[in-house]
Every structure is written in structure tokens, then in C-alpha cells.
C-alpha positions as CSV (number, residue, x, y, z in Angstrom):
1,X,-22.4,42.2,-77.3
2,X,-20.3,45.2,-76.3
3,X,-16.2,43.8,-77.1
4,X,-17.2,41.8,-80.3
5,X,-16.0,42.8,-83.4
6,X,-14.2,45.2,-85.7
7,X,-13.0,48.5,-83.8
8,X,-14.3,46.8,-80.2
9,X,-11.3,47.8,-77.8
10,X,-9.3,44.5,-76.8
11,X,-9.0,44.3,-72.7
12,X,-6.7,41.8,-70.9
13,X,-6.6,38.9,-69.0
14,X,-3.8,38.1,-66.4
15,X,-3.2,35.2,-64.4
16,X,-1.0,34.3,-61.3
17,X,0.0,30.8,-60.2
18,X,0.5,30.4,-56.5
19,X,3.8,28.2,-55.6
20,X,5.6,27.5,-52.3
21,X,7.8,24.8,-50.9
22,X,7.1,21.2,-50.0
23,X,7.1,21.8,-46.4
24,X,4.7,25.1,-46.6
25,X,2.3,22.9,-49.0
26,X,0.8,20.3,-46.9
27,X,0.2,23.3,-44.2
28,X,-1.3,25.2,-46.7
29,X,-3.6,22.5,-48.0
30,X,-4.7,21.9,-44.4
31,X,-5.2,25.1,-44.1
32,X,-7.7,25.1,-46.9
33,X,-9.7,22.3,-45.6
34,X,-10.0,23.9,-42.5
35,X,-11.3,26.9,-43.7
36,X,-13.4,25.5,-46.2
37,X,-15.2,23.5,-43.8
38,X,-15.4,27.2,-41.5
39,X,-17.0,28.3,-44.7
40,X,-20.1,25.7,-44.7
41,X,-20.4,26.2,-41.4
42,X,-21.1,29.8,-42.0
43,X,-23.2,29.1,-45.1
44,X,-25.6,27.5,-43.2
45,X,-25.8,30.5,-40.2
46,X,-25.2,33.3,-42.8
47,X,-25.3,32.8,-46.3
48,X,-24.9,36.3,-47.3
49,X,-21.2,36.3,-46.2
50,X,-20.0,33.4,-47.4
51,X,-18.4,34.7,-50.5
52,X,-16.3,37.6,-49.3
53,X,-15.2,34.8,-46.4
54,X,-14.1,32.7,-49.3
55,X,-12.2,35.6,-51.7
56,X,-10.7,36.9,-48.6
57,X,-9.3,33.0,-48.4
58,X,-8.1,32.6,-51.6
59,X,-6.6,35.8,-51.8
60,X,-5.1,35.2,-48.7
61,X,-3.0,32.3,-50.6
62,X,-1.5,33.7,-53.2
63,X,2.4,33.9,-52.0
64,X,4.4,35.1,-54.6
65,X,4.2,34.8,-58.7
66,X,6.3,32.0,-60.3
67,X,5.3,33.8,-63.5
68,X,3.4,37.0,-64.8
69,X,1.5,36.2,-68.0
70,X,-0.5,38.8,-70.2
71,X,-2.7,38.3,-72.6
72,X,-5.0,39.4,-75.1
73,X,-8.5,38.1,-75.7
74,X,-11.5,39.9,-77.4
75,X,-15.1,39.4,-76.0
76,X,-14.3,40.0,-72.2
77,X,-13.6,42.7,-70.2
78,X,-10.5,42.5,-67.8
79,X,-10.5,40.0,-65.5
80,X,-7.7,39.3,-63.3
81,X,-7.5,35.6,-62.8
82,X,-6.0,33.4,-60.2
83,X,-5.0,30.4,-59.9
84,X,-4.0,28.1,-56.4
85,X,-2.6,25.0,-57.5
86,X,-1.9,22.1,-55.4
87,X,1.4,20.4,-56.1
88,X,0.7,18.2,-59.5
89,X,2.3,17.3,-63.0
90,X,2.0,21.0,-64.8
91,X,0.2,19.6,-67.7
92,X,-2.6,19.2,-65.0
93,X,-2.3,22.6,-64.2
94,X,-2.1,23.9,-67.9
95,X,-5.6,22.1,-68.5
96,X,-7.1,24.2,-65.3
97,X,-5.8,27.3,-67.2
98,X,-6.5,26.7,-70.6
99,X,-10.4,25.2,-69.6
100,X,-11.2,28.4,-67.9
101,X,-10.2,30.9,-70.1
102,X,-12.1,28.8,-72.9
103,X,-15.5,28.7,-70.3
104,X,-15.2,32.7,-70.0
105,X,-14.8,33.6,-73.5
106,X,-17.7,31.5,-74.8
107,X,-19.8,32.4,-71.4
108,X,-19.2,35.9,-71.7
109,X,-19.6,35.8,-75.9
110,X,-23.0,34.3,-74.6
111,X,-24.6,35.9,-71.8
112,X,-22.4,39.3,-71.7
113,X,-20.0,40.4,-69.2
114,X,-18.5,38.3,-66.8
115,X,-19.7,39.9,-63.8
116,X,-16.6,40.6,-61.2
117,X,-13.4,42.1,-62.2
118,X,-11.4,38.9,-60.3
119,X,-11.7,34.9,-60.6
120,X,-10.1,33.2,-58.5
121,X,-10.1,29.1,-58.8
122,X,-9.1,27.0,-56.2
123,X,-7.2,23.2,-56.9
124,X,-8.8,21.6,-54.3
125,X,-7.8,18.3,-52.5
126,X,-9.6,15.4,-54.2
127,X,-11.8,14.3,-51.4
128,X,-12.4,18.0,-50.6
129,X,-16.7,18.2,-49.9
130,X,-16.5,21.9,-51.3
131,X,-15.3,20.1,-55.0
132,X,-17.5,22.1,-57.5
133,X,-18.4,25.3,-55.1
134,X,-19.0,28.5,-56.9
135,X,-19.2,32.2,-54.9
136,X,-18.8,35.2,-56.4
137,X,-15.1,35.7,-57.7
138,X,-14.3,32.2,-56.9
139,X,-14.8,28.6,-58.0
140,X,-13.1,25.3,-56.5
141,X,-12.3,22.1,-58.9
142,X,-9.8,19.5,-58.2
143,X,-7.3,18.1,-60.1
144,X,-5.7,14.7,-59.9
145,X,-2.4,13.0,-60.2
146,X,-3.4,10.1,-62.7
147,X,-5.7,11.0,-65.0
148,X,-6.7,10.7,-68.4
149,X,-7.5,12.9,-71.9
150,X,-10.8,11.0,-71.9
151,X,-11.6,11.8,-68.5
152,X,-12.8,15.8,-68.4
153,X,-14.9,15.4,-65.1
154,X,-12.4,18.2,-63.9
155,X,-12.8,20.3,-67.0
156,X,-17.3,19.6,-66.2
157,X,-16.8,20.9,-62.1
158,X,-15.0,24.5,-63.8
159,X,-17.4,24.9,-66.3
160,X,-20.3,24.6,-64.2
161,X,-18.7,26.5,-61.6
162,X,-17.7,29.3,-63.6
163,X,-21.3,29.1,-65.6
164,X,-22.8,29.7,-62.1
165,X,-21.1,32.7,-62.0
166,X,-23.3,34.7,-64.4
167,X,-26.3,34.1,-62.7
168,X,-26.6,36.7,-60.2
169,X,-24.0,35.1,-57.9
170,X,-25.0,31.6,-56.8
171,X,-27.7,32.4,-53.4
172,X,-31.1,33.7,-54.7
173,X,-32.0,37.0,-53.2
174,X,-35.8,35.8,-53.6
175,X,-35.7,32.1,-51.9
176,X,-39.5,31.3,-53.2
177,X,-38.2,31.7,-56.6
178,X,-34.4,29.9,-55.8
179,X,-35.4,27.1,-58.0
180,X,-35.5,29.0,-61.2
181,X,-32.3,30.3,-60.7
182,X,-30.5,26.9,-60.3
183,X,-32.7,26.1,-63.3
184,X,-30.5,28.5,-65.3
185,X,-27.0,27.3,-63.9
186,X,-28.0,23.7,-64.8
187,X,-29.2,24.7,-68.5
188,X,-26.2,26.9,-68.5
189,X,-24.0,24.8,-67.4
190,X,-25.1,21.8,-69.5
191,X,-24.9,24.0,-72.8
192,X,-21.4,25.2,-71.9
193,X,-20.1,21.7,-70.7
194,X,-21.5,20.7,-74.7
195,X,-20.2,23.3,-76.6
196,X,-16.6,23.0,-74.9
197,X,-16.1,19.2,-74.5
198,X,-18.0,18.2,-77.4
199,X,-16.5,14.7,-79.3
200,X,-13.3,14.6,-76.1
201,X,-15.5,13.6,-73.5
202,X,-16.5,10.3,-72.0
203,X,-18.0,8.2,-69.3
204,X,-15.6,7.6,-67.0
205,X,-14.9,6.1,-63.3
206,X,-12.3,5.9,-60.9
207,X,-11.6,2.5,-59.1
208,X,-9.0,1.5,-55.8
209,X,-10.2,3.9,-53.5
210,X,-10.6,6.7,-56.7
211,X,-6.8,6.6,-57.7
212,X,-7.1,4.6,-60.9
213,X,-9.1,6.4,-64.0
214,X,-11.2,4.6,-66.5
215,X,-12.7,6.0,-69.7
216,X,-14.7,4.2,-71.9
217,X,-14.6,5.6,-75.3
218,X,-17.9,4.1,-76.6
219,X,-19.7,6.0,-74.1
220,X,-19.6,9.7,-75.1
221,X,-21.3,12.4,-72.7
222,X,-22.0,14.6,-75.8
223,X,-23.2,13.6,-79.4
224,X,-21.3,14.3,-82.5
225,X,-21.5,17.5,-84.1
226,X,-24.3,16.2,-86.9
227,X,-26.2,14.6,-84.6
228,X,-29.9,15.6,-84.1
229,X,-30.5,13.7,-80.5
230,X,-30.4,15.9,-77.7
231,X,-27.7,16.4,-75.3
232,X,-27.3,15.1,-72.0
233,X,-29.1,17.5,-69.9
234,X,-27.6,16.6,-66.7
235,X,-24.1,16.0,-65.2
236,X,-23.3,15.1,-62.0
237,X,-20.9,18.2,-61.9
238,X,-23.3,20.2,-61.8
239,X,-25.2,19.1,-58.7
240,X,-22.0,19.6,-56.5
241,X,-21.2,20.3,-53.5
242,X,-24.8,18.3,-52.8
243,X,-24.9,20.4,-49.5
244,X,-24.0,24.2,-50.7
245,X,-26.4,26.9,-49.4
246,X,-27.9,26.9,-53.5
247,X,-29.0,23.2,-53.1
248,X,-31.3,24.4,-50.4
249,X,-33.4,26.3,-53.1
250,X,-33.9,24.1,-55.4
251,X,-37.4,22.9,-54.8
252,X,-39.0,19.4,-53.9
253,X,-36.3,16.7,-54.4
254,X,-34.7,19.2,-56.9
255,X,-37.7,18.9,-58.9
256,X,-38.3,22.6,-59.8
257,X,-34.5,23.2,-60.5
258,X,-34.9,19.9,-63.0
259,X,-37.3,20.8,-64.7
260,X,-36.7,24.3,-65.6
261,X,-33.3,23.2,-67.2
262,X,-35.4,20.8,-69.1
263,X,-38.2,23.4,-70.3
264,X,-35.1,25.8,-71.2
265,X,-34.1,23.3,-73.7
266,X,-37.6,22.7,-75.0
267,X,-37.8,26.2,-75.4
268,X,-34.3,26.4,-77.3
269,X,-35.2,23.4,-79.8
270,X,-38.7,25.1,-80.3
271,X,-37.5,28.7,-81.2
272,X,-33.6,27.8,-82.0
273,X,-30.3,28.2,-80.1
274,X,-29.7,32.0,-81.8
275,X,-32.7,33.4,-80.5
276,X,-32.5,31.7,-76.7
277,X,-28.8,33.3,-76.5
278,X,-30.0,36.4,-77.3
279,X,-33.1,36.0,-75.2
280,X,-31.0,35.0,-72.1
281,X,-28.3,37.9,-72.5
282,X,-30.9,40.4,-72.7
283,X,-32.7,39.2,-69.8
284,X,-29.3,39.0,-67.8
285,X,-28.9,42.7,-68.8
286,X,-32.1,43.8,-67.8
287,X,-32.6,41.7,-64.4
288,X,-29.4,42.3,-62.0
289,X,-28.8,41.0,-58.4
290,X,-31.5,38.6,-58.6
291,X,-34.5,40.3,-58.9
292,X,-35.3,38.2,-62.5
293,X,-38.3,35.6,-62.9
294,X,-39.7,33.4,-65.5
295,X,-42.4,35.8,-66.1
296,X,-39.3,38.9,-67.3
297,X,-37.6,36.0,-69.5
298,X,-40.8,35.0,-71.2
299,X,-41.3,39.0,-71.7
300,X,-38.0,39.2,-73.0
301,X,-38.4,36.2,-75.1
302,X,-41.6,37.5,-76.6
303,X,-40.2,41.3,-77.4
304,X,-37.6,40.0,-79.1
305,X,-39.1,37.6,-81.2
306,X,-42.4,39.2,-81.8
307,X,-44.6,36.4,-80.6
308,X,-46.5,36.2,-77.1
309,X,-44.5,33.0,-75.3
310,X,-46.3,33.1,-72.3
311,X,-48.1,30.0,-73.3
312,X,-45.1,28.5,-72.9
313,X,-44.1,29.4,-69.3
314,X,-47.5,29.6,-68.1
315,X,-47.8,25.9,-68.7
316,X,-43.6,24.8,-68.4
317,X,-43.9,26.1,-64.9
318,X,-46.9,25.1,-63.8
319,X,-45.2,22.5,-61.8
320,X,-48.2,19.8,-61.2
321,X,-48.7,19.7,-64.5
322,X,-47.8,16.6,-66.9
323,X,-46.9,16.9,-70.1
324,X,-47.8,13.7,-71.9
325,X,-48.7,13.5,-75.7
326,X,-48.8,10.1,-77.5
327,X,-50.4,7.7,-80.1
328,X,-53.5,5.5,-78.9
329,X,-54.5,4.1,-81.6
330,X,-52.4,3.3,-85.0
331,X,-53.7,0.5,-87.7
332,X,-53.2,0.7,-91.9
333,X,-55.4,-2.5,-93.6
334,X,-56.6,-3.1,-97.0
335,X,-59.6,-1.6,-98.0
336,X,-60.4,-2.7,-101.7
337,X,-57.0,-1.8,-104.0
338,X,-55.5,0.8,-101.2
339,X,-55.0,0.7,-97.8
340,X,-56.7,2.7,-94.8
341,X,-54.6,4.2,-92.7
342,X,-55.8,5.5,-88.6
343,X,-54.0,7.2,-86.5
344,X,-55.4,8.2,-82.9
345,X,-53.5,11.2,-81.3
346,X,-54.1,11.9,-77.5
347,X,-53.1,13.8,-74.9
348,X,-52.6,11.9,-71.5
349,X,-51.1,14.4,-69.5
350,X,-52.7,18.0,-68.1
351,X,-50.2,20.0,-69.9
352,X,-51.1,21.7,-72.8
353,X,-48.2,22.5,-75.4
354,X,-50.8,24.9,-77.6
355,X,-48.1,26.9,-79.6
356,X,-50.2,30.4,-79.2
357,X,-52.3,32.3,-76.5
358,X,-54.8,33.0,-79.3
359,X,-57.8,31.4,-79.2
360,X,-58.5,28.5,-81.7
361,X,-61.0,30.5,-84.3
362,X,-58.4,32.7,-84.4
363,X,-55.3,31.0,-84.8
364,X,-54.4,27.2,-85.2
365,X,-50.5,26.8,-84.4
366,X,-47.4,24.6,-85.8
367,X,-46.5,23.2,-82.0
368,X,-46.3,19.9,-82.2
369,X,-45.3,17.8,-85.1
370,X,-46.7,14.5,-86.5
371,X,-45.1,12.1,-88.9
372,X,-46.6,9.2,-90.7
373,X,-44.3,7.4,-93.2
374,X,-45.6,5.1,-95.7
375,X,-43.8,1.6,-96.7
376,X,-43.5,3.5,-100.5
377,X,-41.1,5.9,-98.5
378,X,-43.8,8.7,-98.6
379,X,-43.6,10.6,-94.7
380,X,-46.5,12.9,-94.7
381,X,-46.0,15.7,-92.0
382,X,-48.7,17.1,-89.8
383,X,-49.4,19.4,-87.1
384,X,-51.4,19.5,-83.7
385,X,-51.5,22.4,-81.6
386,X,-51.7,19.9,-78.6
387,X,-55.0,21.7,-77.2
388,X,-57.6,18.7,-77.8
389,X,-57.6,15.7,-76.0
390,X,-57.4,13.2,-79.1
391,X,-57.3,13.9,-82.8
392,X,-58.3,10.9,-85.6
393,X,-56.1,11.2,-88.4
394,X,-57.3,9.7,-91.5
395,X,-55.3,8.3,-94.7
396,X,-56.3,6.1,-97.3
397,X,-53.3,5.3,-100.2
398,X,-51.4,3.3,-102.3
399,X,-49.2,1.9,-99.7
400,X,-49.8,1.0,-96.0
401,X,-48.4,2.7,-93.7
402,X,-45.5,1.6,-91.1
403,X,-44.5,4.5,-88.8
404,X,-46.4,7.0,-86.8
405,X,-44.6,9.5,-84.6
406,X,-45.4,12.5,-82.7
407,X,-42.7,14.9,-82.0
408,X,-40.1,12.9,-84.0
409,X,-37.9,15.3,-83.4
410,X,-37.6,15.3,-79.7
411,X,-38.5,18.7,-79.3
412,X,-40.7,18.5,-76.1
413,X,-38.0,17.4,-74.0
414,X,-40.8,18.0,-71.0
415,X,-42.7,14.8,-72.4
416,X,-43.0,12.7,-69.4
417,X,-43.3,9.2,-71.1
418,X,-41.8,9.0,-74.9
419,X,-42.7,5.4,-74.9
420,X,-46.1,6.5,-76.7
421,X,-44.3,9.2,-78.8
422,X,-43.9,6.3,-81.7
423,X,-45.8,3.2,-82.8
424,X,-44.6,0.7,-85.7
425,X,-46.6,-1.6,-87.7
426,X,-43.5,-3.2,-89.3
427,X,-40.7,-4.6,-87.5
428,X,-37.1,-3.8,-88.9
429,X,-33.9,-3.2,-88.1
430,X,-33.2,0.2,-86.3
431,X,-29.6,2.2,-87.1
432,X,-29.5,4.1,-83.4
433,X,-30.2,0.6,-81.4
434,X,-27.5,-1.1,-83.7
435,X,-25.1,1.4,-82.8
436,X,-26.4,1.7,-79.4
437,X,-26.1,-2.4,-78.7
438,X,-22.4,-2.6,-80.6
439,X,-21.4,0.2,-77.6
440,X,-22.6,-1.1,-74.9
441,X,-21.2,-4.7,-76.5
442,X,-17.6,-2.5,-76.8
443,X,-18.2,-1.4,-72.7
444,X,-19.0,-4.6,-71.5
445,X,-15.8,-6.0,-73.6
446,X,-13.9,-4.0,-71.8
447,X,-15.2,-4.2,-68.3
448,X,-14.9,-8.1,-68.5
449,X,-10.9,-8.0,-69.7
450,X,-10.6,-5.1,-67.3
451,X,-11.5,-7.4,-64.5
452,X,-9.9,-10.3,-65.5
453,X,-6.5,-8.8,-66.0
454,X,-6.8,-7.5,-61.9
455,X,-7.8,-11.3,-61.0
């Protein structure tokens, strides 16, 4: 990307803080609301000029500079930012700053360019319904009065706010195709929220009336650095304001938007984070204002890597579809000094994960993966291109076996139903669901003393 690296010239990044006296504030912050709320209205009449109705607002707002601060920071261009802060404790203030300079350096070292020359973000009042908006130049967040390390739901709104910002503004210019779109803020979004807030952020809730924070530390939002799972692949953060003119695009129930965030992370645990980013960037480069579709990123995708993906999209998108592979059948007995070992693959759903576009007598591909592990430790490894209805596998050794699993690695996030992904013969005790019981022990601890402390 153009700004990385050795002789790269390094631009700048200002920002402004908006201040004014007590009696000017509450005024102010009425004046906000009001014209917030003239800002939905007009959303739903005219979505096309909502977001030179809300820049024209915020610069509107900026009185004077309390200070002036310059600074240098590789890997994006200049952009101005602003900030209108509500009266608060300035370490509040300081996290608004420091969170969105982070988002746009690891956005823009991601996708490219960040794509106006101004961001302006707006400290809303709490109970504000715009909380999370995003329009070109300009996102809103809110920041509260009590509230703790744990707690980043603030830090999630900018992020995802900010992340909508790279892709191509935040109304479709094709509404048929809105869905995909939101599909890419919400993958985006998620990714960013990840990478940023990774091992600092927990569940959390606010309780009398929303004033009083409560983090529950055994409850992380994002797994540890080492940790295989998959992340969480939705936040509520990113689904706000729940009635913004982009919510209207998302498809049935959001269904659409859902599940193309979810394919988009099949796709990156199937061809690897490093060639997705570069995938994505390109694609942003090459589609402006809109005019993208899934069809361009799985032609992108497939230049890049060599390798037709259209299987992929052809089948990710096909939105009736059901993706649904699992074990039917799974028995290891005796037979004579060794043990015989079945194992029944099938595929329930209509979906077909094949790996390839080629046809089977010419190619057989590594899709989807297959472990059987033996009580002797032995884990053979298999593959199934997913294209057949049901595959025997047969196994006859020194040991019987005691796990079958397909897709052990959760790399079909699309699956609809894991609950047939894995089949045991032997009953033991599992590391993940100790851990996972000992947390949700530690959460209810806590909600229990919580509430008897208030009583």
C-alpha cells in the first residue's frame, strides 16, 4: 500500500477539540439532538443528502480550538480530524482520540486510503438514537461519565463506525445488492473490533437506568492471541442505529447482510487472513462509489491467488441454500485381534463446499477436512471435497477408534448445525467445557454477590 515503508512520504494528522462554556453546552447538546433527529427524518425522504446535512452539522460546532495538535503517522494520508466532545472527565475524551487514530491506521494499513480528507466524530448524548451512525466524513459514539477499562462498548460503536467508512460511504448506490455491502462493514468491522480490543475487552452491562457499568472479566468478547476458535462474528455495535437508512438494505431479517460477514470469514480461514486483506484492498481499489459485487471480489480473489473461487461465491450466496455436513454413522468394534473402525460422512444440507470448479475426473480437492483419532493417540487426516451426498470411510487397526470430526477446525463457519460436525465413542473429560463451565461458575459468582450486596 502506497505510504508503507522505507522512503514512503510521511503526511499528517490534526485534530481539534471543540469547548465552550457550561451555559452554551446544554444548548448545544440540544441543539444536536434536534438536528440529529432532522437528520432521520431526511434519511428516510432523501437519503442521498443526509451526509453533507450531517458534516455541515458538525462543522457547524466546532467554536474555537482549546488546543492544536500535529502529528506524524505513516500509512495514511492527511486527514484532518475532529472531535465534539460533550462535557466529561478528559481521560474519556483521550480514549475517543487515541481509539480512532488506532481504527484508521490499521483500517487504512488494510484496505488503503481512508477515503475523505476530514473525520469528524461526534460525542453524542448517551440515549442519543443516532449512537453508532456513520456518513461520509462523520461518525457518532457516545461516551459516558462512569465507566470502566473493561467496558470498550464505546471503543466497538467507533470502530465500526469508522470501518463503515471505507465501504463506499454507508447507502448502497445499487439497493438489490445493499446487503452485500453491509456484509462487508459487519466482517470489517468485526475484524477491526478483534485486532484492536483483543485480551481488554469484555461482556459488559449497564444497570439503574444505564448509569452503573458492569464488566465481567471471565467473559471475554475476543479469544486470546493463541487461540484457534473463531471470533465473535457479531457485536451489537455494529447493528446500530437499528433504524439508519443502511439497515433498510440489508435483506430479509438481516439475513443476507449475516450471512455474507459469515461466508467472508469462511473464506478468510479457507485461504488465510494475508491473502483476504489483499483480496479486499484490491477490490476496494478497483470498485469505487458502489458499483462492486460479489461476482468482482471473487474475480479479484481468484487473480490474485491463481485459483478459480467462484465455487465459493456461487454457492456462499446462493441464499436458499444450506450448508450442512456431518457424521451419520460412527462405530469401531472388535473384529478378531484389531478393531473395525466406520465412519459415515453425509451431507444434509443443499450446499455444496466442493473446493474446485473442475469437474471430479479431473480434479479431487482438499475442502473439507476429516479427523479420526485412535485411543493409541494415532489422528489420521482425511479429505472430502463435500460434492457426494455420503462417503463410508473404512479403518481396521490396532486400536479402536474414539473421535470422528469433520471440519475440526471450524473452518466452514457457514455450517448451519455443528452439532453433527463430531461424534465420540468414549466419554472424557473436555479442556474448552472445563474452562467454559469454571467461567460461567466465576459470572454467576459474581452476579449472585452483586445482587446481594444491593439487597
Amino acid at each position: 500500500m502506497a505510504g508503507i515503508g522505507g522512503g514512503a512520504a510521511r503526511p499528517l494528522l490534526y485534530y481539534t477539540r471543540a469547548v465552550w462554556s457550561r451555559r452554551v453546552q446544554r444548548a448545544l447538546v440540544r441543539m444536536i439532538v434536534v438536528a440529529l433527529a432532522s437528520v432521520a427524518v431526511a434519511a428516510r425522504q432523501a437519503p442521498e443528502v443526509v451526509p453533507s446535512a450531517v458534516a455541515a452539522l458538525a462543522m457547524g460546532l466546532t467554536l474555537r480550538q482549546e488546543f492544536y495538535k500535529r502529528e506524524v503517522i505513516p500509512a495514511i494520508p492527511p486527514v484532518e480530524l475532529r472531535f465534539l466532545l460533550k462535557p466529561g472527565p478528559e481521560d474519556q475524551a483521550q480514549r475517543l482520540v487515541d481509539s480512532t487514530r488506532a481504527a484508521l491506521r490499521r483500517l487504512s494499513e488494510w484496505y488503503g486510503a481512508f477515503p475523505f480528507a476530514q473525520l469528524t466524530v461526534i460525542d453524542a448524548p448517551w440515549h442519543s438514537p443516532w449512537v453508532g451512525a456513520s456518513y461520509p466524513g462523520t461518525v457518532v459514539t457516545s461516551t459516558r461519565w462512569m465507566s470502566l477499562e473493561r467496558d470498550a462498548s464505546v471503543e466497538r460503536t467507533l470502530i465500526g463506525a469508522i470501518a463503515r467508512q471505507y465501504w463506499f460511504g454507508v447507502i448502497p448506490a445499487d439497493p438489490a445488492r445493499g446487503w452485500f455491502e453491509e456484509g462487508l462493514v459487519q466482517y470489517s468491522g468485526a475484524r477491526a473490533i478483534d485486532a484492536e480490543l483483543k485480551g481488554r475487552h469484555y461482556w459488559s452491562a449497564r444497570y439503574f437506568g444505564g448509569f452503573m457499568p458492569f464488566a465481567i472479566r471471565s467473559l471475554p468478547l475476543s479469544p486470546a492471541a493463541p487461540d484457534a476458535r473463531p471470533s465473535l462474528r457479531r457485536f451489537d455495535e455494529l447493528q446500530r442505529p437499528v433504524d439508519a437508512p443502511w439497515r433498510r438494505w440489508v435483506g430479509r431479517d438481516g439475513n443476507e447482510a449475516e450471512r455474507t460477514a459469515t461466508a467472508l470469514v469462511s473464506l478468510e480461514r479457507y485461504i488465510g487472513w494475508p491473502a483476504m486483506q489483499q483480496g479486499l484492498e484490491a477490490y476496494r481499489e478497483r470498485f469505487r462509489a458502489g458499483t462492486g459485487t460479489p461476482g468482482g471480489l471473487a474475480t479479484v480473489l481468484s487473480e490474485q491467488r491463481g485459483r478459480d473461487l467462484s465455487w465459493f461465491f456461487a454457492e456462499a450466496f446462493r441464499f436458499p441454500a444450506r450448508f450442512d455436513y456431518g457424521i451419520e454413522h460412527f462405530s469401531s468394534v472388535p473384529e478378531g485381534s484389531r478393531y473395525r473402525t466406520e465412519v459415515k460422512l453425509r451431507r444434509f444440507g443443499d450446499a455444496v463446499f466442493a473446493g474446485t470448479v473442475e469437474p471430479r475426473e479431473a480434479s479431487r480437492a482438499r475442502s473439507l477436512e476429516v479427523s479420526i483419532r485412535f485411543e493409541d493417540g494415532t489422528d489420521v487426516r482425511e479429505w472430502w471435497d463435500g460434492r457426494d451426498p455420503a462417503v463410508d470411510l473404512d479403518y481396521l487397526s490396532a486400536s479402536p477408534a474414539i473421535l470422528a470430526s469433520v471440519d475440526p477446525d471450524a473452518m466452514l463457519l457457514l455450517d448451519a448445525d455443528t452439532s453433527n460436525n463430531r461424534r465420540t465413542l468414549r466419554r472424557g473429560v473436555h479442556v474448552n467445557g472445563v474452562r467454559e463451565t469454571l467461567s460461567w461458575l466465576m459470572w454467576l459468582q459474581d452476579l449472585v454477590l452483586t445482587y446481594s450486596a444491593l439487597v
